[in-house]
VOLO-693107 format. One record per residue (C-alpha): residue number from 1; x, y, z; residue in three letters. Coordinates in nm, 3 decimals. Layout:
<nodes>
NODE    n       xx       yy       zz  res
NODE  NUM        X        Y        Z  ala
...
</nodes>
This chain:
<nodes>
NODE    n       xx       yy       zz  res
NODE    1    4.499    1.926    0.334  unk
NODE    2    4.707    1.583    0.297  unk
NODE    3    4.745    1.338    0.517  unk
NODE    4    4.912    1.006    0.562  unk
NODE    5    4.655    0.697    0.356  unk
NODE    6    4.793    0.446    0.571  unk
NODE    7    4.710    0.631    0.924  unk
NODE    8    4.357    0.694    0.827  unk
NODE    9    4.355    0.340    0.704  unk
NODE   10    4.466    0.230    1.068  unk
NODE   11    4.216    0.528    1.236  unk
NODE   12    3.924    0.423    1.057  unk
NODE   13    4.053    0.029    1.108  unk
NODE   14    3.997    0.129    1.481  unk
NODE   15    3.663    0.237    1.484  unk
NODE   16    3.746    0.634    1.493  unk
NODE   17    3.538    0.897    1.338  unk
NODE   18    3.687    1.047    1.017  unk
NODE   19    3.691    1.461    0.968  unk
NODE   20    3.529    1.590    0.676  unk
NODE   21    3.880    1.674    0.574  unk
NODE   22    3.997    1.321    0.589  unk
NODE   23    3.711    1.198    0.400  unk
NODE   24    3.731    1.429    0.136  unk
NODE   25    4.081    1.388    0.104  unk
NODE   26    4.101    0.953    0.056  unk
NODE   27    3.774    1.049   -0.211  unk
NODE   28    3.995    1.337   -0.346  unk
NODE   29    4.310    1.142   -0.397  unk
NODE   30    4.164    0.801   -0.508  unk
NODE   31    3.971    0.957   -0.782  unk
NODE   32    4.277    1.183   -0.898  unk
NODE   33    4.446    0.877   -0.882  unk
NODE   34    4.728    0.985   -0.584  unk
NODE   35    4.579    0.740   -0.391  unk
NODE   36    4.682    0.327   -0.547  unk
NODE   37    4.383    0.035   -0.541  unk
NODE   38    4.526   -0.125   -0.268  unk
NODE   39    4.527    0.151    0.014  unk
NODE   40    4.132    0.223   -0.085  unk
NODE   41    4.109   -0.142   -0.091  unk
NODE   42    4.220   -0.136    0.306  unk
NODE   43    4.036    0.192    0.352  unk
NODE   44    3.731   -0.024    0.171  unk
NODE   45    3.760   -0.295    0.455  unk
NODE   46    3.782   -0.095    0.755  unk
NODE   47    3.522    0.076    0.679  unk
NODE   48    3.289   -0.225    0.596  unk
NODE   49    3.417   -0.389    0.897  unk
NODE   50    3.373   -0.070    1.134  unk
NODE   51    3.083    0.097    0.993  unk
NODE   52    3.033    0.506    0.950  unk
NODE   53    2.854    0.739    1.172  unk
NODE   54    2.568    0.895    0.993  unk
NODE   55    2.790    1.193    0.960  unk
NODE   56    3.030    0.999    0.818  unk
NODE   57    2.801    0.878    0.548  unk
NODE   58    2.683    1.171    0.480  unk
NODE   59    3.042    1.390    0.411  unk
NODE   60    3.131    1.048    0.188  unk
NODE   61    2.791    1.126    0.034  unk
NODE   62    2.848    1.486   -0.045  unk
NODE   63    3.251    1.446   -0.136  unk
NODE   64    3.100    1.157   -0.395  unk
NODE   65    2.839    1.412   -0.543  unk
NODE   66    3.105    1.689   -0.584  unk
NODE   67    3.350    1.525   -0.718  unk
NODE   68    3.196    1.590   -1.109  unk
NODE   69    2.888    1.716   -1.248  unk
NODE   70    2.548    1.756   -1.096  unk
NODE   71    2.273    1.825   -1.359  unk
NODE   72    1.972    2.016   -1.333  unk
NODE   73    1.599    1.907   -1.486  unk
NODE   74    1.417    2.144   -1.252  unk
NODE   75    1.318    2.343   -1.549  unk
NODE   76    1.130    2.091   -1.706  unk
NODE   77    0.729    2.013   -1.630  unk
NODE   78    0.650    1.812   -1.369  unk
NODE   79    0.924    1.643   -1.163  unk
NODE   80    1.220    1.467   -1.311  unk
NODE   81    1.190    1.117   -1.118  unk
NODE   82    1.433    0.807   -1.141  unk
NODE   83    1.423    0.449   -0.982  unk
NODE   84    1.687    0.265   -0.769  unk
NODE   85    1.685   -0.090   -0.672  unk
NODE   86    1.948   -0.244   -0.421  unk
NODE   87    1.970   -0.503   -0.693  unk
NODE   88    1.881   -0.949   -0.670  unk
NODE   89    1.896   -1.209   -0.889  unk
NODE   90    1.671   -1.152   -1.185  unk
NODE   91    1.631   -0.774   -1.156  unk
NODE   92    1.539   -0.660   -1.462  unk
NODE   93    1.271   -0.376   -1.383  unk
NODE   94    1.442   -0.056   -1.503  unk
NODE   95    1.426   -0.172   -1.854  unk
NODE   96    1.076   -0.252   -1.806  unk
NODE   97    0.919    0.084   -1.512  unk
NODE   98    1.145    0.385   -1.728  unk
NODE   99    0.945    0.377   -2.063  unk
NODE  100    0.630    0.317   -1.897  unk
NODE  101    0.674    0.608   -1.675  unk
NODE  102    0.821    0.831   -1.972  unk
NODE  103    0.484    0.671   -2.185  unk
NODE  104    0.318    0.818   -1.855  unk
NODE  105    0.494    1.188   -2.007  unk
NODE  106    0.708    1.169   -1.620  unk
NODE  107    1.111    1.276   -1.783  unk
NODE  108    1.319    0.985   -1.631  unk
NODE  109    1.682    1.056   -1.664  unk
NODE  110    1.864    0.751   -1.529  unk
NODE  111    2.231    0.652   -1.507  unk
NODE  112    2.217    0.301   -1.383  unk
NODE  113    2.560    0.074   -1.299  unk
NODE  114    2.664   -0.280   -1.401  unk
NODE  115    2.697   -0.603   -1.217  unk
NODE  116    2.781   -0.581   -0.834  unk
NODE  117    2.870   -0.886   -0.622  unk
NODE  118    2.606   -1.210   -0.731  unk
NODE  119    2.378   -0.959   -0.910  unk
NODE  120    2.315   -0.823   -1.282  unk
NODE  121    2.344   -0.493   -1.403  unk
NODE  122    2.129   -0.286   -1.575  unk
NODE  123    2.409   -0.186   -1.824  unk
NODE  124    2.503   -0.537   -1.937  unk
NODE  125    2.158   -0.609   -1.951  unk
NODE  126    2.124   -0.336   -2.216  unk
NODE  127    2.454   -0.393   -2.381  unk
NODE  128    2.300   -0.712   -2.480  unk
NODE  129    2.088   -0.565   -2.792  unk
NODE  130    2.304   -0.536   -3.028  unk
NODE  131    2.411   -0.139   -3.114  unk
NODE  132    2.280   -0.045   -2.774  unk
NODE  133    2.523    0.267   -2.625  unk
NODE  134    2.514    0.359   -2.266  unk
NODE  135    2.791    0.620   -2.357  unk
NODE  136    2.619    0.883   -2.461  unk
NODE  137    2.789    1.258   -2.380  unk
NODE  138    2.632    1.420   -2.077  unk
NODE  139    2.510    1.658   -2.293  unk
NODE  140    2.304    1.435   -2.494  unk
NODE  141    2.197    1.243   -2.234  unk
NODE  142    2.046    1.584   -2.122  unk
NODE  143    1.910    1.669   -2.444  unk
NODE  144    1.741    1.318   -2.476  unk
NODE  145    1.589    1.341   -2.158  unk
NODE  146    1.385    1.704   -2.295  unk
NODE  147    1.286    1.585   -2.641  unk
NODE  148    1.198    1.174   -2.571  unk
NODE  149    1.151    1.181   -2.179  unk
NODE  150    1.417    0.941   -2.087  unk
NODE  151    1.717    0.797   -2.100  unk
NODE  152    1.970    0.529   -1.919  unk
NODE  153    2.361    0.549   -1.955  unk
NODE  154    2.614    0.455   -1.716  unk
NODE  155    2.823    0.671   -1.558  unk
NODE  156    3.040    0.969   -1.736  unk
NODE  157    3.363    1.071   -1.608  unk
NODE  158    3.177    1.379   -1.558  unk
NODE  159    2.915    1.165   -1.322  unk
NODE  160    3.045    1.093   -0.948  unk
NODE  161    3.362    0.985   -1.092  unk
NODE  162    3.468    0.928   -0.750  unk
NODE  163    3.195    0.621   -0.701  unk
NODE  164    3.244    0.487   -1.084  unk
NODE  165    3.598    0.369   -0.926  unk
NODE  166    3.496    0.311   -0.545  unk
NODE  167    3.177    0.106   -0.726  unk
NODE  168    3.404   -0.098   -0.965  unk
NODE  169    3.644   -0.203   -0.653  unk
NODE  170    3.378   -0.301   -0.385  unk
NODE  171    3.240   -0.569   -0.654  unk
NODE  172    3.624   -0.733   -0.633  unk
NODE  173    3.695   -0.718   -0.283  unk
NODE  174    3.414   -0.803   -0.093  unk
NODE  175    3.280   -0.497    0.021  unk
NODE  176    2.990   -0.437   -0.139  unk
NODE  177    2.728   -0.537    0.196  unk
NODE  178    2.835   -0.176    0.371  unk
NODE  179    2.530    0.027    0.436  unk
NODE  180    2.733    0.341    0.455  unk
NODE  181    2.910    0.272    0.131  unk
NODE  182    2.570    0.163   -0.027  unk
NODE  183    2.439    0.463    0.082  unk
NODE  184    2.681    0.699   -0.048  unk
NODE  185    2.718    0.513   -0.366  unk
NODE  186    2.322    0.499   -0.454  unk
NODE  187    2.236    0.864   -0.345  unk
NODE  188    2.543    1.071   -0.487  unk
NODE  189    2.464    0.907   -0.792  unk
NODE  190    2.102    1.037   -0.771  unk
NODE  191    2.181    1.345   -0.641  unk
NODE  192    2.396    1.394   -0.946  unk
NODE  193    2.164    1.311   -1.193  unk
NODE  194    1.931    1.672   -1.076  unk
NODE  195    1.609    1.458   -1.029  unk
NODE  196    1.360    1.594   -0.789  unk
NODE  197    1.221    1.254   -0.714  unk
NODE  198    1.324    0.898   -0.588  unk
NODE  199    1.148    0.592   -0.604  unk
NODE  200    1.373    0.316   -0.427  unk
NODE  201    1.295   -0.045   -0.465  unk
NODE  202    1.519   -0.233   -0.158  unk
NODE  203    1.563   -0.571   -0.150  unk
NODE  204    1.565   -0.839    0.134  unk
NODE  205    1.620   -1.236    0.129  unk
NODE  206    1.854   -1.494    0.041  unk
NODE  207    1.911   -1.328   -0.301  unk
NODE  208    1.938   -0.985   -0.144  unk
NODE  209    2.243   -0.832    0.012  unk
NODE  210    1.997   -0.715    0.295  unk
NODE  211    1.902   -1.065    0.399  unk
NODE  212    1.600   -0.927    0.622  unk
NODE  213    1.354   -0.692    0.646  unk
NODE  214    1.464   -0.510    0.924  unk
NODE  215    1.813   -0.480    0.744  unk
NODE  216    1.631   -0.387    0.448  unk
NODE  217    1.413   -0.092    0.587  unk
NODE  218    1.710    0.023    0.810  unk
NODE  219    1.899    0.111    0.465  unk
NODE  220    1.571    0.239    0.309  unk
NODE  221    1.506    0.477    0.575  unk
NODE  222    1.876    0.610    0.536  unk
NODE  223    1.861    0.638    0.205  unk
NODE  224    1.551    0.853    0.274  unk
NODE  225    1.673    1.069    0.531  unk
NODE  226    1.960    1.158    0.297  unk
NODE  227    1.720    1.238    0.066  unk
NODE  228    1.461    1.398    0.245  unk
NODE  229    1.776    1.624    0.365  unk
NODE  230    1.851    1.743    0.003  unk
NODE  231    1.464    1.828   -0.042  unk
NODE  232    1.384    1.548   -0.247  unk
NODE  233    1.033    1.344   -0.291  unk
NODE  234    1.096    0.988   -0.204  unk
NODE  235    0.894    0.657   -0.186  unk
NODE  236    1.026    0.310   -0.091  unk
NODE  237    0.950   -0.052   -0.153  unk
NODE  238    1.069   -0.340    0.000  unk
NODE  239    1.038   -0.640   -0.219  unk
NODE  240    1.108   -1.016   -0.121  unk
NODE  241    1.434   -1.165   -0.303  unk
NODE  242    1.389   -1.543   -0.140  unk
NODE  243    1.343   -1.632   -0.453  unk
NODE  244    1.463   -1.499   -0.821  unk
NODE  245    1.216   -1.202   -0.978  unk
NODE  246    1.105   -1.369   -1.308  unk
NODE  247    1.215   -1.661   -1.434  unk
NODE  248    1.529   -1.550   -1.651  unk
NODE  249    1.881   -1.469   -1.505  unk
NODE  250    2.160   -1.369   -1.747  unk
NODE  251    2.163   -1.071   -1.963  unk
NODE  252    1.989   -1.125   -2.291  unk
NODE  253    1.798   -1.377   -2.146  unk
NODE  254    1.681   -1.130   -1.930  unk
NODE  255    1.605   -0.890   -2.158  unk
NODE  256    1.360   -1.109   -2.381  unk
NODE  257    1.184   -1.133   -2.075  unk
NODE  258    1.158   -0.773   -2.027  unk
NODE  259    1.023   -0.776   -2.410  unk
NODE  260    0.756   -1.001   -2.328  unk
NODE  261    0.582   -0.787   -2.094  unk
NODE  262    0.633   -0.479   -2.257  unk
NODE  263    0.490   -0.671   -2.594  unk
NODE  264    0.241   -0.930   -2.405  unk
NODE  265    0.397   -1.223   -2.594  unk
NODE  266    0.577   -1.529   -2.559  unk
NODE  267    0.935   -1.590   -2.483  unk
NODE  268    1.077   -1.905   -2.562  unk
NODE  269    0.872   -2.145   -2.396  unk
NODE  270    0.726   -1.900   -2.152  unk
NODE  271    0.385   -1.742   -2.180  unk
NODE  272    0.381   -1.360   -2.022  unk
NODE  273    0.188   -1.483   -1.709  unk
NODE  274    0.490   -1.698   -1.635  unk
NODE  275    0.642   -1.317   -1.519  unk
NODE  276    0.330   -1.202   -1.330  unk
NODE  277    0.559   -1.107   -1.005  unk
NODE  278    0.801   -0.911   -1.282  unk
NODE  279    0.498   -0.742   -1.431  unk
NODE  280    0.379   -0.681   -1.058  unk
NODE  281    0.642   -0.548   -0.911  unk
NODE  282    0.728   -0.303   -1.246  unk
NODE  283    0.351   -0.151   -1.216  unk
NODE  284    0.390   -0.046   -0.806  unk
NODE  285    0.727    0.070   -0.917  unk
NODE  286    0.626    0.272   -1.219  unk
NODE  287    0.284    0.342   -1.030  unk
NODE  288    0.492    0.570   -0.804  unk
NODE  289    0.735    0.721   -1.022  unk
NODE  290    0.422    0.832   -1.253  unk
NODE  291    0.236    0.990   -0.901  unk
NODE  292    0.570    1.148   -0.773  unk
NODE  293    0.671    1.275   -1.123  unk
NODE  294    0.352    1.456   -1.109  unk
NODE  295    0.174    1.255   -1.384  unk
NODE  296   -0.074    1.156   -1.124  unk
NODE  297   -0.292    1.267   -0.857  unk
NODE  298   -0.176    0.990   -0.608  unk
NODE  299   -0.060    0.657   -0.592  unk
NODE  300   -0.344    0.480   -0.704  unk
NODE  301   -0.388    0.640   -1.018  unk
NODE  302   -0.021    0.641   -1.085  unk
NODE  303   -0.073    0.236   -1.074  unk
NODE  304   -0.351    0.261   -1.311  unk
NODE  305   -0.165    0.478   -1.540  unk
NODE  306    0.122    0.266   -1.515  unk
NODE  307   -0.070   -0.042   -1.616  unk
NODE  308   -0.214    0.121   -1.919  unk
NODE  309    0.103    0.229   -2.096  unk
NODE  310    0.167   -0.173   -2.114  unk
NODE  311   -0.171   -0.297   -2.234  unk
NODE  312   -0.195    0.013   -2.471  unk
NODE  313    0.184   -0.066   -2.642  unk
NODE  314    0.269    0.285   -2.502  unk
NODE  315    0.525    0.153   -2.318  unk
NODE  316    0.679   -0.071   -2.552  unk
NODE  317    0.685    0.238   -2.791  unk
NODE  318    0.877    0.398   -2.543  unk
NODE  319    1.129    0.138   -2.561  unk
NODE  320    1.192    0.109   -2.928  unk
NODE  321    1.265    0.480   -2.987  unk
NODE  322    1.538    0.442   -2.681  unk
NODE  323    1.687    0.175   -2.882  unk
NODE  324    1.650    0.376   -3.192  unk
NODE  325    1.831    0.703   -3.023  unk
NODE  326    2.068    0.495   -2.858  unk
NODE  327    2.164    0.268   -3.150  unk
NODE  328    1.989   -0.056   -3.020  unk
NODE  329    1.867   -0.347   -3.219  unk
NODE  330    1.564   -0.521   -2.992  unk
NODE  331    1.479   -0.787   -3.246  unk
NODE  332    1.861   -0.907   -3.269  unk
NODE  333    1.917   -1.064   -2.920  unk
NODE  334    2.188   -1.309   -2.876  unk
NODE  335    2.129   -1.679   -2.787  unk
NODE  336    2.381   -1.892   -2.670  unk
NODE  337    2.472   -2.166   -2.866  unk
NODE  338    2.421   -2.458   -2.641  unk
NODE  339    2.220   -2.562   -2.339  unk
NODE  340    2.149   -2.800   -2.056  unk
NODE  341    1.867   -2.916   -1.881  unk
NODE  342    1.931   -2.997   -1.509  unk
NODE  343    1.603   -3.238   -1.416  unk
NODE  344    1.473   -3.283   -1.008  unk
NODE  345    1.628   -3.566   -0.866  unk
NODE  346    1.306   -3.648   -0.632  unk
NODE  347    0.920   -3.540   -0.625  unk
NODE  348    0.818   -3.263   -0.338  unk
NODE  349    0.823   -2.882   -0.353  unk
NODE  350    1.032   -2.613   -0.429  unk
NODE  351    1.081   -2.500   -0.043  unk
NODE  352    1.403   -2.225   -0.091  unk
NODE  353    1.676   -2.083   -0.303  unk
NODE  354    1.992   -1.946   -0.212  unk
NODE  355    2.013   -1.640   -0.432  unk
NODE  356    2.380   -1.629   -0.398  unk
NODE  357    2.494   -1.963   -0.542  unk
NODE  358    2.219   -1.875   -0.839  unk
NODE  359    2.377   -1.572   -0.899  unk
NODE  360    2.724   -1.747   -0.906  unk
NODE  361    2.598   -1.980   -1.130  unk
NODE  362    2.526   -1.723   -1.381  unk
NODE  363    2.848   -1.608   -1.335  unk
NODE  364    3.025   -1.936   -1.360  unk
NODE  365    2.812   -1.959   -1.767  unk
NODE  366    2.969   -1.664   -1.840  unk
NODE  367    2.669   -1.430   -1.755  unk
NODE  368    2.888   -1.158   -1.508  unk
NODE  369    3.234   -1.113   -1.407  unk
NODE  370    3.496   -1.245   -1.168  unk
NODE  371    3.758   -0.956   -1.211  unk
NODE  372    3.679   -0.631   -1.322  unk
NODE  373    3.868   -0.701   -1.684  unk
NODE  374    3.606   -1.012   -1.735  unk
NODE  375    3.438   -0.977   -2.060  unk
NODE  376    3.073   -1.081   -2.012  unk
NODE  377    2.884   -1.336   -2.221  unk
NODE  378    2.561   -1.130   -2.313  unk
NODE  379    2.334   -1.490   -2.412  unk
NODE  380    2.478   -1.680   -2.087  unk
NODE  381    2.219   -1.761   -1.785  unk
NODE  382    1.938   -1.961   -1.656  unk
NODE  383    1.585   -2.013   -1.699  unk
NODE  384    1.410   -2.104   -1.346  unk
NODE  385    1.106   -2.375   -1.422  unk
NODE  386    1.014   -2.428   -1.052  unk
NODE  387    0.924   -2.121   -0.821  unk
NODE  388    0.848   -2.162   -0.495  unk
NODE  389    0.552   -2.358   -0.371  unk
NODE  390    0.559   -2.549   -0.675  unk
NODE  391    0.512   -2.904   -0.662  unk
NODE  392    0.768   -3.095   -0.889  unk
NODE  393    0.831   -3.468   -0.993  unk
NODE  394    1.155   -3.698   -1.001  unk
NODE  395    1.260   -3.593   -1.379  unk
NODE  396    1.111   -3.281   -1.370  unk
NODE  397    1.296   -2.967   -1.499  unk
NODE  398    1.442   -2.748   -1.266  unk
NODE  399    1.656   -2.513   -1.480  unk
NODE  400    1.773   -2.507   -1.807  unk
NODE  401    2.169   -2.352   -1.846  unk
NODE  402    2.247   -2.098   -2.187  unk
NODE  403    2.598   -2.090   -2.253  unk
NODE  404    2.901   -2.060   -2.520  unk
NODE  405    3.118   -2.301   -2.310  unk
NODE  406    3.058   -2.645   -2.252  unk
NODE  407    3.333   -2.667   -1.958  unk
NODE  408    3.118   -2.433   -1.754  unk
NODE  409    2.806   -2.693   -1.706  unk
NODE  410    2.905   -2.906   -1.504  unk
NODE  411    3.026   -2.668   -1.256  unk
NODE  412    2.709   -2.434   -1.283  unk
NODE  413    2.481   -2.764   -1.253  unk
NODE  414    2.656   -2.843   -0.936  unk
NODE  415    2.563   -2.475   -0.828  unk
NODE  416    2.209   -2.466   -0.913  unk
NODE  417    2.162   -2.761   -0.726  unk
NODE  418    2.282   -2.699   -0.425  unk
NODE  419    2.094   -2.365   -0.442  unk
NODE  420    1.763   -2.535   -0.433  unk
NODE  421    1.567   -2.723   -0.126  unk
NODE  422    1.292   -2.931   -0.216  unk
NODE  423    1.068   -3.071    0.050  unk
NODE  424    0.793   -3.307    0.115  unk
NODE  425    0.595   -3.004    0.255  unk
NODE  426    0.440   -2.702    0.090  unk
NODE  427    0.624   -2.391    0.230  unk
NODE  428    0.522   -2.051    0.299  unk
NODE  429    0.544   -1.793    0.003  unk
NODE  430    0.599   -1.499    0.111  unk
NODE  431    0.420   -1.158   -0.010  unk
NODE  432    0.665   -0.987   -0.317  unk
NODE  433    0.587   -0.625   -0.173  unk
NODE  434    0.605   -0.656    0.200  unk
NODE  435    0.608   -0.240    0.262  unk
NODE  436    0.595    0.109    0.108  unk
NODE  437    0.646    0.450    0.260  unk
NODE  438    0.693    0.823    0.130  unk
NODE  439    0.818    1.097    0.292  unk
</nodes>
């Protein structure tokens, strides 16, 4: 069926319910290309300004999933499991949880995406070794997944081609906070990739686009439901993003942290306990990718097992022959050829960050992209020094800036700063994990 883009533009604009038929059609047409950037654009807004009905979502979900290939690992031992984290500044885990659950022997086949909004992507992130391709064919991508365990590419044309464009266009207009158009995005992509199991990791805090736990566990609980309603095994975490995971944010930097708990040594001038909330977070994670997979009895052992494949190397292992299948150099990362050290203006404690102006900063050093034609600068970023709670002196460092243009400090100091509240009063950490739940 057709039907006019600008009158479902102006129906959904007005808070109507859209038909499966309508649905399917703007999906239909925007991915063949009938319908132009800036209709979906509109479409885009009134629907992040209206909301969907939980119908709604779930036709967008289906149309999403159908429109290219879904693959199939049920043949496989075990249960084909992947990760999915609603993304914050200094999310680096998939790098870190998919060879330690493959080291586990759980298959992990796992298309990730790139930067939305404020935050990293996994992509970029891996682009940043030298060699590394996230193009591989569907069919190898298949194939790798039998004969190593795992693998992580972004999306085919084959792969919800529909969301590789919808995805691309919510990170330039503003639409990315829509829990119905999170929802669709995350879980056709999952669906698509024929895992039986779903470990979500969702985000909440100034860093997060779900700013609070009850925002955060609303979306969690949807993306469950639509999983739960395709027969799949899912777990949640909610995770605190008040303040950056790690202490690295830009791509390669990033990276050499995820390298320094997979190796248990140094990067630049941090020792691996300086990642202990990365490392934490990665073991619950893996933990329950490794139990749901089937590589584990329950939860508890799939922590344990997940902890061993990093203090044995396992894990590590796992990582180097992905690079080597998938062209990667991990002893090549780039570093950026100048930085800056932005000092604390006064003595108190780190008391809050606001995630957002962080993750601009990056941006701003050349670490993620403005327009969708950007070209990213894989050694750009920051290193954090102070986390919160931490006590810190007039002169004391606060962040250190990586990047290949020096016009880009100033502005990016000016960002960082304002980002950060210091206080004459130790603050209230809060917990890193603050719930889990499977279905």
């Amino acid at each position: 069926m057709r039907f006019l883009p600008a009158e479902l533009i102006k129906k959904k604009r007005n808070g109507f319910e859209l038909t499966t038929d309508e649905i399917d059609f703007v999906i239909k047409s925007f991915t063949s290309g009938d319908l132009p950037d800036y209709q979906m654009s509109a479409w885009l807004m009134a629907v992040f300004f209206k909301g969907m009905t939980a119908n709604e979502t779930a036709v967008l979900t289906e149309s999403m999933l159908h429109s290219g290939r879904v693959l199939d690992f049920s043949k496989l031992p075990g249960t084909a499991v992947d990760k999915h984290s609603t993304g914050g500044i200094g999310d680096k885990t998939s790098m870190i949880i998919a060879p330690m659950a493959a080291a586990a022997g759980v298959h992990v086949p796992m298309i990730a995406g790139r930067g939305l909004g404020h935050t990293g992507g996994t992509l970029d992130k891996l682009e940043s070794i030298p060699g590394f391709r996230i193009d591989l064919s569907l069919d190898q991508f298949q194939s790798q997944v039998e004969k190593l365990g795992f693998a992580i590419i972004g999306q085919t044309k084959e792969i919800c081609p529909a969301d590789k464009k919808i995805y691309a266009l919510r990170d330039v207009t503003a639409t990315v906070e829509s829990l119905p158009l999170i929802c669709a995005s995350i879980m056709s992509k999952k669906l698509a990739e024929g895992v039986g199991a779903l470990v979500l990791d969702v985000k909440h805090g100034a860093g997060a686009f779900m700013k609070t736990i009850e925002a955060a566990e609303t979306l969690a609980d949807k993306l469950m439901e639509i999983g739960t309603a395709h027969r799949k095994k899912v777990a949640y975490v909610l995770s605190s993003m008040d303040q950056p995971l790690g202490r690295f944010i830009g791509n390669s930097l990033e990276m050499g942290e995820c390298f320094s708990i997979l190796q248990n040594r140094p990067y630049l001038s941090r020792k691996p306990e300086d990642f202990r909330d990365t490392r934490e977070l990665c073991i619950e994670l893996a933990g329950l990718m490794i139990w749901l997979g089937g590589g584990a009895p329950d939860r508890e052992s799939g922590i344990q097992r997940a902890e061993q494949t990093l203090t044995s190397g396992k894990a590590w292992e796992m990582f180097e022959k992905l690079c080597h299948h998938q062209g990667g150099d991990p002893s090549k990362l780039p570093e950026a050829k100048t930085k800056h050290v932005i000092y604390a203006d006064r003595d108190g404690f780190v008391s809050g960050f606001d995630g957002e102006k962080l993750g601009l900063a990056a941006i701003e050093l050349g670490a993620g992209r403005v327009k969708t034609t950007d070209v990213i600068d894989p050694s750009a970023g920051l290193e954090v020094h102070a986390k919160l709670g931490d006590a810190i002196t007039k002169g004391s460092p606060l962040y250190t800036l990586f990047a290949n243009r020096e016009t880009s400090f100033e502005s990016a100091k000016q960002m960082v700063l304002a980002a950060t509240n210091i206080s004459l009063q130790k603050p209230h950490v809060p917990a890193l994990i603050t719930k889990r739940k499977v279905n």
